[in-house]
DRENKEVO-630469 format. One record per atom (N, C-alpha, C): residue number from 1; z, x, y. Coordinates in nm, 4 decimals, padded with zeros to 6 digits, always signed. Layout:
BEGIN
<pt vexti="NUM" z="Z" x="X" y="Y"/>
...
! end
This chain:
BEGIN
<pt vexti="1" z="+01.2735" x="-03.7558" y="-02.4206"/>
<pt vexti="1" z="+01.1478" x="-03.6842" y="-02.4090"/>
<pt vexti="1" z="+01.1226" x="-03.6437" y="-02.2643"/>
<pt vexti="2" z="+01.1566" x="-03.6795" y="-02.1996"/>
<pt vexti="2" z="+01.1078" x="-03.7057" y="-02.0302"/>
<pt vexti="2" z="+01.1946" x="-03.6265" y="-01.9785"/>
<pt vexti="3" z="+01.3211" x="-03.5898" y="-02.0369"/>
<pt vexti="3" z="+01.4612" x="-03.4956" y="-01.9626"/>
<pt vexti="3" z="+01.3603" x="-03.3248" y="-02.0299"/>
<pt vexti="4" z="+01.3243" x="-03.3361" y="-02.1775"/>
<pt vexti="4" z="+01.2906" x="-03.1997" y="-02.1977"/>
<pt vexti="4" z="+01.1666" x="-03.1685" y="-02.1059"/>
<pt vexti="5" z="+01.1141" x="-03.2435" y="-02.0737"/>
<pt vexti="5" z="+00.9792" x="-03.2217" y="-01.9693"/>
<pt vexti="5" z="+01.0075" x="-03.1582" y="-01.8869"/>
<pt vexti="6" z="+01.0945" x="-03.2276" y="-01.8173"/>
<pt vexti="6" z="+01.1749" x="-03.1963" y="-01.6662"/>
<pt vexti="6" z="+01.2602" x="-03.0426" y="-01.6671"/>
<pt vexti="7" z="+01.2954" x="-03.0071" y="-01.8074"/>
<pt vexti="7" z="+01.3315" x="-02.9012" y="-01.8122"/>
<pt vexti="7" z="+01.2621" x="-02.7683" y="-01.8432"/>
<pt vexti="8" z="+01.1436" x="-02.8047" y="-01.9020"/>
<pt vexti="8" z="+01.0318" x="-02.7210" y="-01.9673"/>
<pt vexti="8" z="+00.9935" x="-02.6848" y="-01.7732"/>
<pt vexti="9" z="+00.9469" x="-02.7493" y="-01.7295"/>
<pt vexti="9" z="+00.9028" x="-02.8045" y="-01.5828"/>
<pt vexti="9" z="+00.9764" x="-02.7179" y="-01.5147"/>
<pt vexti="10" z="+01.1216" x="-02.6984" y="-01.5252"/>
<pt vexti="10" z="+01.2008" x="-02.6264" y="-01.4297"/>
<pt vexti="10" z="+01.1879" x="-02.4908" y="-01.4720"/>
<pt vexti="11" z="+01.2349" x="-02.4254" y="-01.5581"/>
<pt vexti="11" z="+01.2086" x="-02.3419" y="-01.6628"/>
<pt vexti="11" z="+01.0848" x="-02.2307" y="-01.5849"/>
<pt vexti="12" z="+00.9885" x="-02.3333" y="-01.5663"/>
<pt vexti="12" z="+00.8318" x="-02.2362" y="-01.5489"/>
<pt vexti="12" z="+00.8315" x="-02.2210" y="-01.4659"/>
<pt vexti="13" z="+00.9195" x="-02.3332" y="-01.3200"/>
<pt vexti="13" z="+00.9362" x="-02.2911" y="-01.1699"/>
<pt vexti="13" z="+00.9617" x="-02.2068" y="-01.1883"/>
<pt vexti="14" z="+01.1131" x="-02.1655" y="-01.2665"/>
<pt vexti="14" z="+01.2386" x="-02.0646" y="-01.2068"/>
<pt vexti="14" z="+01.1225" x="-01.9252" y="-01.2087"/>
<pt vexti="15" z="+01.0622" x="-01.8949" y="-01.3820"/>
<pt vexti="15" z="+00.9945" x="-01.8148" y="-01.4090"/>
<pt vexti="15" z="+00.8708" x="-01.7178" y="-01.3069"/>
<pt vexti="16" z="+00.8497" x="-01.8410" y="-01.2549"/>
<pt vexti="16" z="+00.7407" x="-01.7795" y="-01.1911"/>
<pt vexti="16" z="+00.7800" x="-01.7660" y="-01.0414"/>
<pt vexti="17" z="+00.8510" x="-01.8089" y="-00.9801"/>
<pt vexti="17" z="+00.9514" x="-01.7639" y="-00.8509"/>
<pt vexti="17" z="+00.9857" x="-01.6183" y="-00.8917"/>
<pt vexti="18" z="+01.0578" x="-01.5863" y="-01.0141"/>
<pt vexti="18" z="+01.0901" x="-01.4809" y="-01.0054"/>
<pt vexti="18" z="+00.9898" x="-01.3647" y="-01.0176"/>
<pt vexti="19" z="+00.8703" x="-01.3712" y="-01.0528"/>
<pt vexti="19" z="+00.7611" x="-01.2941" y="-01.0796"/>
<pt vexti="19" z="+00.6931" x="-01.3120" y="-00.9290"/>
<pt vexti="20" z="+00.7050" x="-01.3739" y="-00.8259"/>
<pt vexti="20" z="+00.6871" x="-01.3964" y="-00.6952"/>
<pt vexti="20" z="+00.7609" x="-01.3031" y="-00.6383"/>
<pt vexti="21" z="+00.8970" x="-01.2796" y="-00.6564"/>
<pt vexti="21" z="+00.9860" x="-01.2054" y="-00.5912"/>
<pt vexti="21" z="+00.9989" x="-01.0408" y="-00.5805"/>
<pt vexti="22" z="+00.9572" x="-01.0242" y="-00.7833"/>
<pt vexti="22" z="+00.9324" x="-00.9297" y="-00.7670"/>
<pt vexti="22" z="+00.8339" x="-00.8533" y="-00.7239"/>
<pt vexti="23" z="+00.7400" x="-00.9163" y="-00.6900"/>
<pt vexti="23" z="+00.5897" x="-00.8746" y="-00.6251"/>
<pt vexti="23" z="+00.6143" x="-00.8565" y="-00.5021"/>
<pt vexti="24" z="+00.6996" x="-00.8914" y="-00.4110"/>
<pt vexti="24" z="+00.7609" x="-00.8670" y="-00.2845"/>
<pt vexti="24" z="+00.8278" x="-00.8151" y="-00.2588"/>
<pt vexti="25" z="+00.8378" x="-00.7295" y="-00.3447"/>
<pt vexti="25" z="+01.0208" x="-00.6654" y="-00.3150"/>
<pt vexti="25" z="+00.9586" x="-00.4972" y="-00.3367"/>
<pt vexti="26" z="+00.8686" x="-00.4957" y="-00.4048"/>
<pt vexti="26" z="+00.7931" x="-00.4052" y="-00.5086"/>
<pt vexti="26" z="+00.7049" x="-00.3412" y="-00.4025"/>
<pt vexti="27" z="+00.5912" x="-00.4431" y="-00.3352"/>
<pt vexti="27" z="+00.5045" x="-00.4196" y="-00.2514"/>
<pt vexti="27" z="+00.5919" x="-00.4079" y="-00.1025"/>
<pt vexti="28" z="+00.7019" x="-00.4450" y="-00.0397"/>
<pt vexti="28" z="+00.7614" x="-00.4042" y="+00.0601"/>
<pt vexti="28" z="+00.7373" x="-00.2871" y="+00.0994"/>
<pt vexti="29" z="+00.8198" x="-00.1702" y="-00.0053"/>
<pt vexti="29" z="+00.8036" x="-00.0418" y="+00.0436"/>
<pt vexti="29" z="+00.6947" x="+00.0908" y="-00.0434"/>
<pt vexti="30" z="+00.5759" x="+00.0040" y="-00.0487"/>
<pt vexti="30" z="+00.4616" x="+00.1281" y="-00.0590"/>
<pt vexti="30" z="+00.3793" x="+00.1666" y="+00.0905"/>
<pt vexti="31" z="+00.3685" x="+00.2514" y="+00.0130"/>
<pt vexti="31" z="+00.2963" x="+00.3882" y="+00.1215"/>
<pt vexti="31" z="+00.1818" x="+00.3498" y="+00.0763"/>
<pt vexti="32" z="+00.0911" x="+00.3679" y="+00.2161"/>
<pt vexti="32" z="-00.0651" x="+00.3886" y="+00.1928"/>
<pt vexti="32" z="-00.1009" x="+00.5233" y="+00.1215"/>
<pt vexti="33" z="-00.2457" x="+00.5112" y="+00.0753"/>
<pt vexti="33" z="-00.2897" x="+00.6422" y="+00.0046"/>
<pt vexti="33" z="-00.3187" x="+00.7350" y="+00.1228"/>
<pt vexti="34" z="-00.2891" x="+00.8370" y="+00.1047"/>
<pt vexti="34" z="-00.3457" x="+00.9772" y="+00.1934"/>
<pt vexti="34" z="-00.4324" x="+01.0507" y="+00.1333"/>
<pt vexti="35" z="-00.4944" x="+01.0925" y="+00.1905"/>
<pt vexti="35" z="-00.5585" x="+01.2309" y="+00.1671"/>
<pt vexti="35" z="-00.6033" x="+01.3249" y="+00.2776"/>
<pt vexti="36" z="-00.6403" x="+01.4568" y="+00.2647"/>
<pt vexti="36" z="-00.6518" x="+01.5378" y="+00.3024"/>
<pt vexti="36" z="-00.7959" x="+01.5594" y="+00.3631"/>
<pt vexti="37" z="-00.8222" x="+01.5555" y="+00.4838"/>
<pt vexti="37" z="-00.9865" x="+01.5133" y="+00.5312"/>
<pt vexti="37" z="-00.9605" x="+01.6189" y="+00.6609"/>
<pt vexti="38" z="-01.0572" x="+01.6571" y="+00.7319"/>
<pt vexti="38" z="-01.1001" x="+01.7043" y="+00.8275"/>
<pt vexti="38" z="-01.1243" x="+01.6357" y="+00.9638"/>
<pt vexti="39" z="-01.0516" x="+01.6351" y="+01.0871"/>
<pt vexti="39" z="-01.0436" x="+01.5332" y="+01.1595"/>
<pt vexti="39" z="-01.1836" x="+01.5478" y="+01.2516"/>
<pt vexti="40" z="-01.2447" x="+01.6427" y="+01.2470"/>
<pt vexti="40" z="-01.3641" x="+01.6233" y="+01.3382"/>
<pt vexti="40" z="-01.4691" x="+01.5604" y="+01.2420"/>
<pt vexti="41" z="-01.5045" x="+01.5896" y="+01.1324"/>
<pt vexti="41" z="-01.6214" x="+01.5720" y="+00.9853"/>
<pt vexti="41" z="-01.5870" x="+01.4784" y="+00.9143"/>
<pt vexti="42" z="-01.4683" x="+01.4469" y="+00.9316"/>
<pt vexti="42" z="-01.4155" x="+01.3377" y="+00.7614"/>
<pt vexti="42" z="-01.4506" x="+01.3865" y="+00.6847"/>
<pt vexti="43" z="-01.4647" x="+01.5065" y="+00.5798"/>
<pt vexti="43" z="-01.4615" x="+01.5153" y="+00.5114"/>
<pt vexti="43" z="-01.3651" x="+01.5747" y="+00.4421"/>
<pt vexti="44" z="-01.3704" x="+01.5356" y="+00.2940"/>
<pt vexti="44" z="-01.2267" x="+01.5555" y="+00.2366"/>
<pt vexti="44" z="-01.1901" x="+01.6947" y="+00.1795"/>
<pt vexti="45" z="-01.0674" x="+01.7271" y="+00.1937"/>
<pt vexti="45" z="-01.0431" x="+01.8989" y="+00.1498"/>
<pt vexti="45" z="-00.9241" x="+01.8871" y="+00.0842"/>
<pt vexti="46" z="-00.9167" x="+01.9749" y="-00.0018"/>
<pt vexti="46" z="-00.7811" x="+02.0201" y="-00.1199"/>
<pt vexti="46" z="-00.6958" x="+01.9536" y="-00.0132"/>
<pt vexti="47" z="-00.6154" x="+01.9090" y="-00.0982"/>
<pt vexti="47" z="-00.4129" x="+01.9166" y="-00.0519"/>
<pt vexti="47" z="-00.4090" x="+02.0303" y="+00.0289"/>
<pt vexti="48" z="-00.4277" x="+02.1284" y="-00.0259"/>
<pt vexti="48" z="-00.3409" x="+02.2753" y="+00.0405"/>
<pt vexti="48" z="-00.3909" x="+02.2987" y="+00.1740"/>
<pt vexti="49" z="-00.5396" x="+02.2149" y="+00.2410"/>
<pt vexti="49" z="-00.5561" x="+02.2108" y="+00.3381"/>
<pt vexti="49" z="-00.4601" x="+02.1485" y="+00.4343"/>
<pt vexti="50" z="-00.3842" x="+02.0483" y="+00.3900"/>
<pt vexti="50" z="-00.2913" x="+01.9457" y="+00.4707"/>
<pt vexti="50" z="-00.1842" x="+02.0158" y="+00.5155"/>
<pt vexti="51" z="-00.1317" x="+02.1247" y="+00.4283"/>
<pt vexti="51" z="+00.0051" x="+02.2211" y="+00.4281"/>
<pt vexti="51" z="+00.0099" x="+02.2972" y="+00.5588"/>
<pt vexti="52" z="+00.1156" x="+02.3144" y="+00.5873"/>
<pt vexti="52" z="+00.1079" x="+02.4082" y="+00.6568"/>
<pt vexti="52" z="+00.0767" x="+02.5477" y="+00.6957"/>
<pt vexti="53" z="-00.0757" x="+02.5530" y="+00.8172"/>
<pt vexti="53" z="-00.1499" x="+02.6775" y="+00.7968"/>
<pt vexti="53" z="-00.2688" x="+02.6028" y="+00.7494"/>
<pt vexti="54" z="-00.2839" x="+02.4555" y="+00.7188"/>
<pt vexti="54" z="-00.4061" x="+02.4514" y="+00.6915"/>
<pt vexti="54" z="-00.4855" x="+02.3985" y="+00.7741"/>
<pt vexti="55" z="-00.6315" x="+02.3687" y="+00.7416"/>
<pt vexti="55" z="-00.7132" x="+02.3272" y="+00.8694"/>
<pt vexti="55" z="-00.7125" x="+02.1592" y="+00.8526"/>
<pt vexti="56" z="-00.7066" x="+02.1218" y="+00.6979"/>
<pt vexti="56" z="-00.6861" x="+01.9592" y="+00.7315"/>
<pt vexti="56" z="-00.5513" x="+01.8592" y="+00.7682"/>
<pt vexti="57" z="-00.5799" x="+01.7899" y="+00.8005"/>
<pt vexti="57" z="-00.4645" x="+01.6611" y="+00.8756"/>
<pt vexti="57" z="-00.5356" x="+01.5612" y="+00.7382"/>
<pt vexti="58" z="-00.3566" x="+01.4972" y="+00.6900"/>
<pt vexti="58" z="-00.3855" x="+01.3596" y="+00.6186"/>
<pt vexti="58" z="-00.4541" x="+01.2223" y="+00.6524"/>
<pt vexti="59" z="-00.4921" x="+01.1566" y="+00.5927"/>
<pt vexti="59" z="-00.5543" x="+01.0836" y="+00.6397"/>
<pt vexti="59" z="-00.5583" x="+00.9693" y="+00.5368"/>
<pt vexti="60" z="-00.4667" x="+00.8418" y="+00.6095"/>
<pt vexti="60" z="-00.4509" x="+00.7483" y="+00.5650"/>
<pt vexti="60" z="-00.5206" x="+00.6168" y="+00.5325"/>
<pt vexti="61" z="-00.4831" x="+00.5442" y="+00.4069"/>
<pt vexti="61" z="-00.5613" x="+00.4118" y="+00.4315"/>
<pt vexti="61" z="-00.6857" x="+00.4647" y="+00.3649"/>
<pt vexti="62" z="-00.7822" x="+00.3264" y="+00.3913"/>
<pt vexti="62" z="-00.9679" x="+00.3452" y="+00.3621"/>
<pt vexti="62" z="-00.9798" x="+00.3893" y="+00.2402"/>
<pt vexti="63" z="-01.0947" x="+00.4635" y="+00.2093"/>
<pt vexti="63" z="-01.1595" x="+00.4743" y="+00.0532"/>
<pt vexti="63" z="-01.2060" x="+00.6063" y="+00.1232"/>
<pt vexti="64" z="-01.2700" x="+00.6791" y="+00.0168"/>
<pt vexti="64" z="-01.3947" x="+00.7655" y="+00.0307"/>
<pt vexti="64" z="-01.4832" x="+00.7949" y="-00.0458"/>
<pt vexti="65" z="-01.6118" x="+00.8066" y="+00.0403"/>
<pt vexti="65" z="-01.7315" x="+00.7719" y="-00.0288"/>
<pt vexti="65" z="-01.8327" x="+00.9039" y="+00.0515"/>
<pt vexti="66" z="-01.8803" x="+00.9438" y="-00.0623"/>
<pt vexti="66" z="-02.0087" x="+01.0748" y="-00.0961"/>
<pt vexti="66" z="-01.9136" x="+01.1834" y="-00.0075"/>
<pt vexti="67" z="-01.7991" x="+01.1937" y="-00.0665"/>
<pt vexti="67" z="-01.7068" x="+01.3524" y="+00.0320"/>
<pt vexti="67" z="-01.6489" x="+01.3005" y="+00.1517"/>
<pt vexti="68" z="-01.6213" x="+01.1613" y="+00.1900"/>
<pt vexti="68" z="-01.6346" x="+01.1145" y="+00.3096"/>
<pt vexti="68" z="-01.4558" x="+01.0467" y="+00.3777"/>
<pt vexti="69" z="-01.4287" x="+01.0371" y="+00.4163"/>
<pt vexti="69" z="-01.3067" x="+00.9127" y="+00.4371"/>
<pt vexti="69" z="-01.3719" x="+00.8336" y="+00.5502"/>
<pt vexti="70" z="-01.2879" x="+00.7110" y="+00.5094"/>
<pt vexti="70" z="-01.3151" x="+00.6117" y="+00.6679"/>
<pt vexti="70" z="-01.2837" x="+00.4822" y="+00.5925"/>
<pt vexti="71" z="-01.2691" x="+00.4065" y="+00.6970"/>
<pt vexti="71" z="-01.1985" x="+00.2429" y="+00.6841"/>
<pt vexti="71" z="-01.0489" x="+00.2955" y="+00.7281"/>
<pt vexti="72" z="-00.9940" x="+00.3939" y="+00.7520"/>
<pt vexti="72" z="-00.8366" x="+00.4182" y="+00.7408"/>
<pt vexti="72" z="-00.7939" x="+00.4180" y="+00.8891"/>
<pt vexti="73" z="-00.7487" x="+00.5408" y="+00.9351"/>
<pt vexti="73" z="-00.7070" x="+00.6222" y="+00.9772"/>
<pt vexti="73" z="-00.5848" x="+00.7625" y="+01.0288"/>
<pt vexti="74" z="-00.6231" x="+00.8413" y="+01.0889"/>
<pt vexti="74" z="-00.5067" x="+00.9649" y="+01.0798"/>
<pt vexti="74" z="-00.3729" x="+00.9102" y="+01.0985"/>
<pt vexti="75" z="-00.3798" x="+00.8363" y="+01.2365"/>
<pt vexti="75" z="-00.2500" x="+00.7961" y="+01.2262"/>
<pt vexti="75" z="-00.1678" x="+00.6893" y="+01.1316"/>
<pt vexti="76" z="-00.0522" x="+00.7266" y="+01.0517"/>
<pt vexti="76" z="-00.0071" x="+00.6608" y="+00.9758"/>
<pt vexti="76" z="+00.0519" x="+00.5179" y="+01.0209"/>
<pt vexti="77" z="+00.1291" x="+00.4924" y="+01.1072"/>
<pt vexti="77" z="+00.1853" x="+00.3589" y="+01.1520"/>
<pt vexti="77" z="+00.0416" x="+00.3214" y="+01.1533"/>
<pt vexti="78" z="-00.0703" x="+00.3471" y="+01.1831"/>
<pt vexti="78" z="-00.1688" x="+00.2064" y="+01.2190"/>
<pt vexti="78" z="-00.1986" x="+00.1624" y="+01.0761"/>
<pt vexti="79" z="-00.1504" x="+00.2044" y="+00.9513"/>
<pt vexti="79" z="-00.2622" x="+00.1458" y="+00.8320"/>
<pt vexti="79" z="-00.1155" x="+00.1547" y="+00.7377"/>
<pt vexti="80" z="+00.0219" x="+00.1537" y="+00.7634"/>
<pt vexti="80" z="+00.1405" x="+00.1352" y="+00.7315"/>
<pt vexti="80" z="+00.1547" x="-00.0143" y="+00.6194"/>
<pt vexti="81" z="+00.1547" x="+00.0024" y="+00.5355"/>
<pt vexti="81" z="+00.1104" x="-00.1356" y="+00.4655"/>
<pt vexti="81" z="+00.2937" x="-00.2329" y="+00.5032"/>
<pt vexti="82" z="+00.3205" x="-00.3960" y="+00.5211"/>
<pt vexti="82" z="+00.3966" x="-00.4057" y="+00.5567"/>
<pt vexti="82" z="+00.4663" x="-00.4683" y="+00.4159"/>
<pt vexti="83" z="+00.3528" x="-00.5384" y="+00.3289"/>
<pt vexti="83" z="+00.3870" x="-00.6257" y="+00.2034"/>
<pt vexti="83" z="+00.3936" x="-00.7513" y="+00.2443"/>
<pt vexti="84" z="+00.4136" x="-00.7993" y="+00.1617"/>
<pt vexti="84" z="+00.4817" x="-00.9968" y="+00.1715"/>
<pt vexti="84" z="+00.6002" x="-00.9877" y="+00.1995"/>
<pt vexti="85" z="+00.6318" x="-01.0300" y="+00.3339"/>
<pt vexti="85" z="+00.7745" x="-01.0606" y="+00.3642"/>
<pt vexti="85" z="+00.8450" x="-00.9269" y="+00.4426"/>
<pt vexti="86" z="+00.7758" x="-00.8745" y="+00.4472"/>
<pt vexti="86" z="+00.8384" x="-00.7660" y="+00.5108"/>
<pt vexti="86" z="+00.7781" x="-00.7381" y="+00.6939"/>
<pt vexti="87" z="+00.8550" x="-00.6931" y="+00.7268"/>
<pt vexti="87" z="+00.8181" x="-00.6637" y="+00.9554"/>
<pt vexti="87" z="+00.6927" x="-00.5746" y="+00.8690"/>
<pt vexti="88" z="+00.6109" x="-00.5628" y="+00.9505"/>
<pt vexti="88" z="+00.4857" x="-00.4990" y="+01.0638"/>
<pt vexti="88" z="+00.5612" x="-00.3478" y="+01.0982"/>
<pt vexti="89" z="+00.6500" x="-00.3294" y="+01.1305"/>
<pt vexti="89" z="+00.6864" x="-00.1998" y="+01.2090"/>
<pt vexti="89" z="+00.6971" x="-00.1045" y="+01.0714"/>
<pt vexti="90" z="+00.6823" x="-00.1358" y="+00.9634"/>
<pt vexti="90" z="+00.7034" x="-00.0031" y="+00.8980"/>
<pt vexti="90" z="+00.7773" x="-00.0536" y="+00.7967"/>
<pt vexti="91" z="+00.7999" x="-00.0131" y="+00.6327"/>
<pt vexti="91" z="+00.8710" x="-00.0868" y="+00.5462"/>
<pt vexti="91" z="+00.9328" x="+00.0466" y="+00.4924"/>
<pt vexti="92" z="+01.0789" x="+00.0678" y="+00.4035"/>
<pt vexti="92" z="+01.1189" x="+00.0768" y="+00.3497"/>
<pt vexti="92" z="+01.0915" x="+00.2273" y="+00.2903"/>
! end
């Protein structure tokens, strides 16, 4: 009785290590959200503003709220998400 324990026991380690792993491996290399905002106003404009020829710059990170961005910012390395286990300088 006490050996199937020990194995039931191991079993749910292995299981859930591996559902650990893949959550790290997964989250390593995502990209923050962008969008398309106005760098003097924050406020947010079509995609096609971001393109080239347009008047908006992307704008990373944060939320937006009533037409707004902020919590982020333009530059991408500063809001570069790194994941679990992964360098700071930039992932994947």
């Amino acid at each position: 009785m006490a050996a199937r324990q020990r194995r039931l026991r191991s079993s749910t380690v292995v299981l859930g290590s591996m559902g650990v792993l893949a959550v790290a491996i997964t989250s390593c290399g995502s990209e923050p959200d962008k969008r398309c905002a106005d760098r003097s106003t924050r406020e947010t404009l079509p995609s096609s503003e971001c393109r080239t020829g347009g008047t908006g710059t992307y704008y990373y990170g944060g939320s937006k709220s009533q037409g707004k961005v902020g919590g982020g910012s333009f530059d991408k390395s500063a809001v570069d998400r790194g994941g679990f286990g992964c360098s700071g300088s930039g992932g994947g």
